[in-house]
N, C-alpha and C positions, 0 to 999 in steps of 0.2 A: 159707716165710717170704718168697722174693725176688719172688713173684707180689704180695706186699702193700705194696713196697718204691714209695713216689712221694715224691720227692725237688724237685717244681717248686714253683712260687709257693700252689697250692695246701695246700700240703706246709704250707709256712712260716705262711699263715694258720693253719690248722688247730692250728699248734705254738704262737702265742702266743694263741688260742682257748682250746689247754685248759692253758694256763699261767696265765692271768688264773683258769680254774675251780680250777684246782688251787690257786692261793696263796690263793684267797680262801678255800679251805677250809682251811688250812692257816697261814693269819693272826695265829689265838689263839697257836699253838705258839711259832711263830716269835717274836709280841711276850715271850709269856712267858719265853724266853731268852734275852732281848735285853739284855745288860749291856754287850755295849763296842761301840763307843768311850764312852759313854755309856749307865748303864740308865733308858731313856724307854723300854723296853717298846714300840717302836711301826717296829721291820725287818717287820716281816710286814705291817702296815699300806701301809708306803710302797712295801716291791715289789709288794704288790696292785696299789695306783692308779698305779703307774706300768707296768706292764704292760696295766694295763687300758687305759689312755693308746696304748698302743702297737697292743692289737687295734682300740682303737674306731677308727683312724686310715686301717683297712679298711671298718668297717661305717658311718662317717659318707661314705665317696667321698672320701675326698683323696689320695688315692690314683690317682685316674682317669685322671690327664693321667702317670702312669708305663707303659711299656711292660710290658703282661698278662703276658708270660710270663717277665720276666727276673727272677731270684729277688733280686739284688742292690737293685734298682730298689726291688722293693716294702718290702723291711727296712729299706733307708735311709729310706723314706716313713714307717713305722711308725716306725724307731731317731730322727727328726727329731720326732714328737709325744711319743713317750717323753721326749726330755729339753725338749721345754718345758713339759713338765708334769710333771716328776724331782721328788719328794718325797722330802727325805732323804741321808742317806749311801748306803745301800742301793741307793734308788732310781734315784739320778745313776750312781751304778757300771752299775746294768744297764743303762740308758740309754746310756753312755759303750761299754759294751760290743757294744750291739745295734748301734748307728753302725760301729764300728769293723768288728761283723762282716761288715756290708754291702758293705764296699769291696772285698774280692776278689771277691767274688761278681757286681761289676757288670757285664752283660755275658752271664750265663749262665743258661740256662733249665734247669739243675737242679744240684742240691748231687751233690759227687762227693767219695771220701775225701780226695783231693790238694786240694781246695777248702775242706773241714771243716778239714783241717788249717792249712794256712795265713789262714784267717778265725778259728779260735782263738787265733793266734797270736797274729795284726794283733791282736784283740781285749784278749786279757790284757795286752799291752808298751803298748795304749791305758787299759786302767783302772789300772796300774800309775803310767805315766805322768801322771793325772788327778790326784793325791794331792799333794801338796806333801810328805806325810811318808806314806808306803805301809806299811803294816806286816803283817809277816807272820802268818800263825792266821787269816787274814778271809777274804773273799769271793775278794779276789786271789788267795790259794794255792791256792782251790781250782781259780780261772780255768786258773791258771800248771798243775796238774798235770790237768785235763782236755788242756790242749792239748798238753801233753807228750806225754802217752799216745798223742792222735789222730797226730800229727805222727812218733811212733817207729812205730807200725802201719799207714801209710800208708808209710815207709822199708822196712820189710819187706815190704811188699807189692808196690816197686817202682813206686811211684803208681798202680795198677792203679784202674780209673775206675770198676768196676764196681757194681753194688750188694750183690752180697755183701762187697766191700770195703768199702764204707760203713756197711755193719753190721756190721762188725765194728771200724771208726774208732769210731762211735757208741758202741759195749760197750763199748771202751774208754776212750773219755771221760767216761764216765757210771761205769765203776769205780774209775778213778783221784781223780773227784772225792770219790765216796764215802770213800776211803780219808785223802783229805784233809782232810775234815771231820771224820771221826775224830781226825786228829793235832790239828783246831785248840785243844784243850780243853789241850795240853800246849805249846803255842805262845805260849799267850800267860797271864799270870801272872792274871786277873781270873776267867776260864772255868779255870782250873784251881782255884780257891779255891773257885768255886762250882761245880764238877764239871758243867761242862756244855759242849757245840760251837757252835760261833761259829753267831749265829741268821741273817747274810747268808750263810756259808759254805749252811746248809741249804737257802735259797734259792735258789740260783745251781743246789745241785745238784737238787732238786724243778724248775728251768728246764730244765736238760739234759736230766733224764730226759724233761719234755713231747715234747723236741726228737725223741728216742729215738722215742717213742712214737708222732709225728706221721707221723716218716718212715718208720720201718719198721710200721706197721699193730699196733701191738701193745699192750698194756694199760701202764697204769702197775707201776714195779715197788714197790709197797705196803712190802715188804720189805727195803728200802734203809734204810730209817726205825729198825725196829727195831735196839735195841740204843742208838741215840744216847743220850749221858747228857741228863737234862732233858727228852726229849723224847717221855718217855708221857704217856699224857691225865691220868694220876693225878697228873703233878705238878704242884705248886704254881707259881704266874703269879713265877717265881724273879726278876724285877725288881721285882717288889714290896717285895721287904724290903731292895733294896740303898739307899743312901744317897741322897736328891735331887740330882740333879747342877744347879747354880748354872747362869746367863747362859739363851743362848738361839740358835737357829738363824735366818740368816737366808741367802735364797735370792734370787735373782734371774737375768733373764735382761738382757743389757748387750751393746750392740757395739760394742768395739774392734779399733784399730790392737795388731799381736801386741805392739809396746814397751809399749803402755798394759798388754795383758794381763798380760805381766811386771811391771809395775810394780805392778798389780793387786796382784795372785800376794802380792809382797814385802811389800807391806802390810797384806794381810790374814792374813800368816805371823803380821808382827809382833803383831797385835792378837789372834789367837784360833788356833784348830787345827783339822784335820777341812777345811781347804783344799781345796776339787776344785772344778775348772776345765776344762770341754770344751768343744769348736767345739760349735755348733749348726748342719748347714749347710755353704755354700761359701762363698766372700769375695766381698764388696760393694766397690762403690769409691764413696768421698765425692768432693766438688769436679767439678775439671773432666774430661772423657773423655781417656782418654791412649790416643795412636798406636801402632802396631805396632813403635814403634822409639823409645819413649822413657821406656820401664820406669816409664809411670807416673807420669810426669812433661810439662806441656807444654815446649814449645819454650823460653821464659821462664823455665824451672822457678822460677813465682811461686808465691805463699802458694793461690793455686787449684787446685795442685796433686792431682790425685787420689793418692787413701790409700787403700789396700787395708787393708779393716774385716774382722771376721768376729763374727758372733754367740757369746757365751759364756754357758754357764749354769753359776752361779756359788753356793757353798756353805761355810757358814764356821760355826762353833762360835765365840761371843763373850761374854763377860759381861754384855755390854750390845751394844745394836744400833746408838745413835747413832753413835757413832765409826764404824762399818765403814760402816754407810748414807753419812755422809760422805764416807767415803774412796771407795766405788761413786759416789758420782752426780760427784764431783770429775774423777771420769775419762770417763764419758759420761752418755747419759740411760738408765739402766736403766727394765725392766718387768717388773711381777708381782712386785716386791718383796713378799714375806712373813717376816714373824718371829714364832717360835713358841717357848715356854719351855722347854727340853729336858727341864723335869720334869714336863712335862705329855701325857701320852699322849695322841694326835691320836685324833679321831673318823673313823673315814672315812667316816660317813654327810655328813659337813660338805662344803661344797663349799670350795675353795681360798680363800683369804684370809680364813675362820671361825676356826683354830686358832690366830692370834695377831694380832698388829697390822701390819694394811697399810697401807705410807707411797708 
């Protein structure tokens, strides 16, 4: 196995290559299980096109002006198109995650276990963090016990860099997550009425295992799958029959000052739920250029003062859109605003701004 083991940037394209083929075939399942936080039937949808977001970010060149061989470099290129093109709850978490994982890794030309481990980490305490209200049985438990896993087997192994160490980080992030997705049907009270596992928790773990597969050379493991409640091909599309869920989803990407984001934050607690908020990026500065000695401020510290901004993409459950579009453009000039009915399952043959109304 360790002659098949490539761990570089090559590695990493290849890993969200066949994670885009894998969800896409795996899309139906997923929306069919898809009741919380809402059942719109449409987690398998949104981590399709947002992963796919994330490989095409390779295959269009944007990419090019990053350093070839540094694995960190290229995830954050791809983790930066993922979340501006983040469909969903689902979607913004992978997104949020794939950023997140990037940041240890910047710097090194190949994944080692003591880097898997601590890039899990970073990653899940960032989608965790992303939520206004986090809740456990979803995608995050499952984040929260792959990295656990990687992070205690990489302890035992005394951070050993090798590649049989890394495969064996890898086997265990990919069976803890497994084991986790199991538990979410009893986590959370909506998947245990309808006897079935959280349809992002599946996701996240069908992502890992690509990951698995990429780096150590070896096939998918087909048989992860089985056993999950809901999730043979004989059953029925189980968000179908749940209840329409009222209001609507609205998305946008915005740059703010971090007070505005908080203030954000709080305002769109108040008006809806399903709140997720992450950096796009690094920080911009408005106004005037600030000196090496005055944090940002000129000498006058006048109203020209430079403000460190950073890009947000921004996600909220609402009954209605106006008020929260309100409350977004009140705080800067957002872009790509979209709002979509959450009873309305997305097509993803549609291109962006087809699935609801764009303001």
């Amino acid at each position: 196995m360790q002659t098949k083991i490539a761990a570089n940037t090559h590695a990493m394209k290849r890993w969200l290559g066949k994670a885009e083929t894998t969800l896409g075939n795996h899309s139906d399942r997923l929306n069919a299980i898809n009741i919380f936080p809402v059942a719109d039937g449409d987690t398998g949808t949104n981590l399709y096109l947002t992963v796919r977001a994330a490989a095409a970010a390779f295959a269009s060149g944007s990419t090019v002006d990053e350093p070839a061989n540094d694995v960190g470099a290229v995830l954050a290129a791809a983790g930066r198109a993922a979340m501006e093109q983040a469909r969903g709850n689902s979607g913004t978490l992978f997104a949020v995650f794939l950023c997140a994982l990037a940041e240890p890794l910047g710097g090194h030309t190949r994944l080692s276990a003591p880097l898997l481990a601590a890039a899990l980490n970073r990653a899940q305490i960032r989608a965790w963090s992303a939520l206004s209200e986090p809740v456990p049985g979803t995608m995050l438990s499952v984040l929260e016990a792959a990295a656990r896993a990687a992070g205690e087997c990489d302890t035992a192994h005394n951070g050993d860099d090798s590649n049989q160490a890394l495969g064996l980080a890898l086997d265990a992030a990919v069976n803890a997550a497994l084991d986790a997705v199991v538990q979410t049907e009893d986590q959370l009270a909506p998947l245990h009425a309808a006897h079935v596992v959280d349809a992002g928790g599946v996701g996240m773990l069908l992502i890992l295992d690509c990951l698995r597969s990429a780096v150590l050379g070896e096939e998918l493991q087909d048989e992860l799958l089985d056993g999950l409640h809901g999730y043979d091909l004989q059953d029925p599309h189980i968000h179908a029959g749940m209840p329409d869920d009222d209001g609507v989803e609205v998305m946008c990407t915005i740059s703010l000052s971090p007070l505005a984001a908080a203030t954000l934050r709080q305002r769109l607690d108040e008006l809806g739920d399903s709140v997720i908020m992450s950096q796009v990026g690094s920080a911009s500065h408005a106004g005037s250029p600030a000196g090496p000695d005055d944090a940002g401020y000129d000498d006058d510290d006048d109203e020209d003062a430079a403000e460190v901004s950073y890009r947000w993409r921004v996600h909220v459950h609402v009954p209605e859109a106006e008020p929260a579009v309100a409350v977004i453009r009140s705080l800067g000039d957002p872009t790509d605003i979209s709002v979509s009915q959450l009873s309305m399952p997305r097509d993803p043959g549609l291109p962006a701004g087809q699935h609801g109304h764009e303001y």
